[in-house]
N, C-alpha and C positions, 0 to 999 in steps of 0.2 A: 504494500500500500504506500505506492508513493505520497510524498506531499506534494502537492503542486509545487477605437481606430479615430484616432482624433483627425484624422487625414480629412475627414469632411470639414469639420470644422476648422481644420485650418486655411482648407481652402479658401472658405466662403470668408472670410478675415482679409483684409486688404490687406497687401503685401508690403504696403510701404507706410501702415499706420505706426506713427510714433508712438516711442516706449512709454509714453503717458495716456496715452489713450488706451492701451493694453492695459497698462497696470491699474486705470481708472476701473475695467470692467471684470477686476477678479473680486469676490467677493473677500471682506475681512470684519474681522469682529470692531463692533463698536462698546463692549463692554467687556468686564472679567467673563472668562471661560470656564468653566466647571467640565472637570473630568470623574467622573463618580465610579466608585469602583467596591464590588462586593467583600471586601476581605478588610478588615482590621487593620491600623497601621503595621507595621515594622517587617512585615512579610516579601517577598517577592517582588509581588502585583505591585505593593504599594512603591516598593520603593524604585519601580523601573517607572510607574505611572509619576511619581516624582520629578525622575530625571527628566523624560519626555517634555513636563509641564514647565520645565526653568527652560528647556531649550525651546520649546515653543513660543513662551512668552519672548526671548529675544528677538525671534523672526516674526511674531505676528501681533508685535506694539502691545499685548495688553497682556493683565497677570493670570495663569491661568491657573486657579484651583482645585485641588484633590480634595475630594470629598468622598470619605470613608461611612459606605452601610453594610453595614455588616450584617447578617443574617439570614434565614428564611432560604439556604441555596443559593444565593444572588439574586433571589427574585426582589427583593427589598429597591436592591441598586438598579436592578433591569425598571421596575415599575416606574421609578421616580424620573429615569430619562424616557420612557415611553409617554410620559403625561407629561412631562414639557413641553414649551413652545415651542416649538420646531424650527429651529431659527440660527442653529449652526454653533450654538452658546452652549451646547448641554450633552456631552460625548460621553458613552461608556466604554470602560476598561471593561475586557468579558473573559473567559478563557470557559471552555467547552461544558462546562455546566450550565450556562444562562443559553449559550446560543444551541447547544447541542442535542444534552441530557435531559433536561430538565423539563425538554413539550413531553417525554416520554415518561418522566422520574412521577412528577405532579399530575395526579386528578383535574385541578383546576391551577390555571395560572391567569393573574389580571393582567396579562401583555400576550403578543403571538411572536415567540423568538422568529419566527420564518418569516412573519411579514413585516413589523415592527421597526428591525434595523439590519444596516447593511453595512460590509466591514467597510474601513476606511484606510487600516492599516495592521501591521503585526509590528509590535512590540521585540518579539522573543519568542525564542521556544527553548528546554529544557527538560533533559529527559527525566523521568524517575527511574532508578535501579532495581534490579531483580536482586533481592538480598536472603541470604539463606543464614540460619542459625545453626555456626559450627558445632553445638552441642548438642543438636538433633539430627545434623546432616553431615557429618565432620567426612564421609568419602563425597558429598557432593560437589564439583566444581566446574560444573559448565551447564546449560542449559538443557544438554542429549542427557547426562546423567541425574537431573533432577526430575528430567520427565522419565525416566524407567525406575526411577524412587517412586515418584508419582504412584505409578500404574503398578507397582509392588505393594502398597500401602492400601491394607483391606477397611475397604469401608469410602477411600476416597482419604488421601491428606490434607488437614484441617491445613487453613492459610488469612494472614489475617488481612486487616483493611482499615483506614480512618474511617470506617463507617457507612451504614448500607447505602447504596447508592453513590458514594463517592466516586472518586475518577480511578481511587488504588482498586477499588474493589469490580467497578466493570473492566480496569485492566486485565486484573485477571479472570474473570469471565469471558473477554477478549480470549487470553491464552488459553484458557481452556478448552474452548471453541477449536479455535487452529489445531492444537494438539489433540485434539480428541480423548478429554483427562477428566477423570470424577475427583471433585473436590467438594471439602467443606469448608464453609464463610464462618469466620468466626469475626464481627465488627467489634473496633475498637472506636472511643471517643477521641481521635487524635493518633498523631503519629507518637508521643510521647512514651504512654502504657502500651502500646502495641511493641515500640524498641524494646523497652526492657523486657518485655515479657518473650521476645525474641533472644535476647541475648541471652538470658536462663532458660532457654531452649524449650520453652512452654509451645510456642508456636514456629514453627519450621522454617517458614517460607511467608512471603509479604512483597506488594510492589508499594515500593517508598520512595519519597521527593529526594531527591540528591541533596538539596540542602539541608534534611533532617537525620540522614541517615550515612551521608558521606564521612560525618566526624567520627561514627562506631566503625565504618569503614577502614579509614585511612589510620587509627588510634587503637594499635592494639589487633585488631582483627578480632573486635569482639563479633561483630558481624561481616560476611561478607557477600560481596556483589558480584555476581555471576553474571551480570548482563546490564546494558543498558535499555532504554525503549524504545531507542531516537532508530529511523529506520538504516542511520548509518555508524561507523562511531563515533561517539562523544568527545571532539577535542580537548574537552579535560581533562579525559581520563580514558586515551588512548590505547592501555592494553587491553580494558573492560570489553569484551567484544557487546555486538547488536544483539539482541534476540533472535532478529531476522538472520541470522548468521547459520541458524540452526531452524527458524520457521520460517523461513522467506515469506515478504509480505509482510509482517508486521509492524505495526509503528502507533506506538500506543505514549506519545510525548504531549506532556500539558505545553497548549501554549499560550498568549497572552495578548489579545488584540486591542485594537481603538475601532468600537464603534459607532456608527449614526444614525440617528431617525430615517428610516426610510423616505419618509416623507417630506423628508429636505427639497430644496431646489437643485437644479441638477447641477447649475452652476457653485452652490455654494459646498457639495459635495466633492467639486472637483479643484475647490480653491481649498479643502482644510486636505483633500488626498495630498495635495500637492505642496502643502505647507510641511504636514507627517510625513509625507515620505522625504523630504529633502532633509528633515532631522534623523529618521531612522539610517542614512545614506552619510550622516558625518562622521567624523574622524570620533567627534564628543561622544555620537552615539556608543562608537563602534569601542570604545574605551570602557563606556558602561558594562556594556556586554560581556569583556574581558574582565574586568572586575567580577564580575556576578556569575561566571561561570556560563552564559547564556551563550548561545547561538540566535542569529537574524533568522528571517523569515524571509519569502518571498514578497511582495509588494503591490505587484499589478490588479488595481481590483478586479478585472477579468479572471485573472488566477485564484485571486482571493475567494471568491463568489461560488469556483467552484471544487475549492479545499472547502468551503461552509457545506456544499449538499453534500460531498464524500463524508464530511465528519457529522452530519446530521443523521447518515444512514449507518454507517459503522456502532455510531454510540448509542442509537434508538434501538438497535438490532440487540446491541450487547446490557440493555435495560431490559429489553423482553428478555431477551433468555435467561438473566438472573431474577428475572421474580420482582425486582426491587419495586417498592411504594413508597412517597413521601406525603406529607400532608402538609 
């Protein structure tokens, strides 16, 4: 599963109109910008949706603010820019729960991730690690030999998760899937109680965020990483092979986008692509992402639009077949 024509318009553009007549008719913000994002400060999300906001504010005159809702799945943060103005001032930060999961995860949702908003840009992507508890698994160290542990293990091997419906937990209902492997879910509150109970070998196996799980990694070998989920390998952590290395086809990496109200202008759609993507595209960016362990993403909304149906139908597919419910 890989990840992923202005020619008209520029034609019909006079060739010889001066750079102030162009620059008069791209749209730009006339007040503060709000970037609203589902996660708590100090995390990931928060802190790339951060960087983004101080490098935007440089190039698009006005200050743009992070505003943090937390809860509810992201549907909290989805809702509140769904019921905004539509007016180019009011962006969400999303990653594959609000656009993806969630029409599938929720009974009722008061927004339609499918029709609602349309990407604008990626952020980042950043894989989670396949990590195995040496205490439970101490001959496992590749992904061939976890899956014939797997398939030896009567009853189906328990494996844990931040919780039902999370992204760790249809991860591996993902791999399950491909591999064709009886497992049990055992949900945790968090990746916190799920490490430890990992490291004392209570539970086996678990797919974990690199940033939570890289320190048992890298410290000790209390835990270790068999695999990455990025569909190539992780320039971080270069000897960790892919998944897809052994299940071809897979790619199960959170990632981290800038969306907008569909129902924008089309002009002003193409003046905020064109603002994010020229930040996504800086040196400043590109320094963020080395700091944070991240990789870029693709950019084209053509492309963008249709990495959104591939990951609408992968993570809805992998919500039906685990049963999951949220309310």
């Amino acid at each position: 599963m890989k990840r992923r024509t202005l020619i008209s318009a520029a034609l019909a553009a006079p060739l010889a109109a001066p750079p102030l007549v162009r620059a008069q008719s791209a749209w730009v913000p006339t007040r503060p910008m709000r970037l609203v994002l589902p996660f708590a400060p100090g995390g990931l999300t928060d802190i790339l949706a951060r960087a983004a906001a101080d490098l935007l504010h440089k190039r698009l005159g006005q200050p743009v603010v992070v505003e943090n809702r937390a809860g509810a799945g992201g549907n909290l943060a989805a809702e509140a820019v769904a019921r905004a103005v539509p007016d180019g001032h009011t962006l969400l930060v999303a990653t594959q729960g609000i656009i993806a999961i969630n029409k599938a995860l929720y009974a009722r949702l008061s927004y339609d991730p499918d029709q609602d908003f349309t990407p604008i840009a990626m952020l980042a992507q950043q894989p989670n690690l396949l990590v195995v508890s040496p205490r439970a698994l101490p001959n496992v160290t590749n992904v061939a030999q976890l899956i014939e542990a797997i398939r030896a293990t009567p009853g189906g091997m328990p494996y844990g998760s931040n919780g039902v419906g999370s992204f760790t937990h249809l991860s591996m209902e993902l791999f399950r899937a491909v591999a064709g492997l009886e497992m049990t879910h055992v949900p945790y509150r968090g990746s916190a109680p799920l490490l430890t109970d990992m490291v004392a070998g209570t539970i086996p196996v678990a797919f974990d965020g690199l940033a939570t799980s890289a320190a048992q990694v890298r410290a000790g070998g209390a835990l270790k990483a068999i695999a990455v989920t990025s569909g190539t390998r992780f320039r971080a952590m270069p000897d960790v092979p892919a998944v897809s290395e052994t299940l071809p086809g897979f790619d199960a990496s959170p990632w981290y986008g800038i969306f907008a109200q569909s129902a924008l202008p089309s002009a002003v759609l193409d003046s905020l692509a064109s603002a994010i993507g020229e930040v996504m595209q800086s040196p400043e960016w590109a320094a963020v992402l080395t700091q944070r362990e991240a990789d870029s993403m693709p950019q084209g909304r053509v492309e963008l639009a249709r990495l959104m149906a591939r990951e609408r139908q992968v993570w809805r597919e992998a919500v039906t077949r685990s049963g999951a419910r949220a309310e």
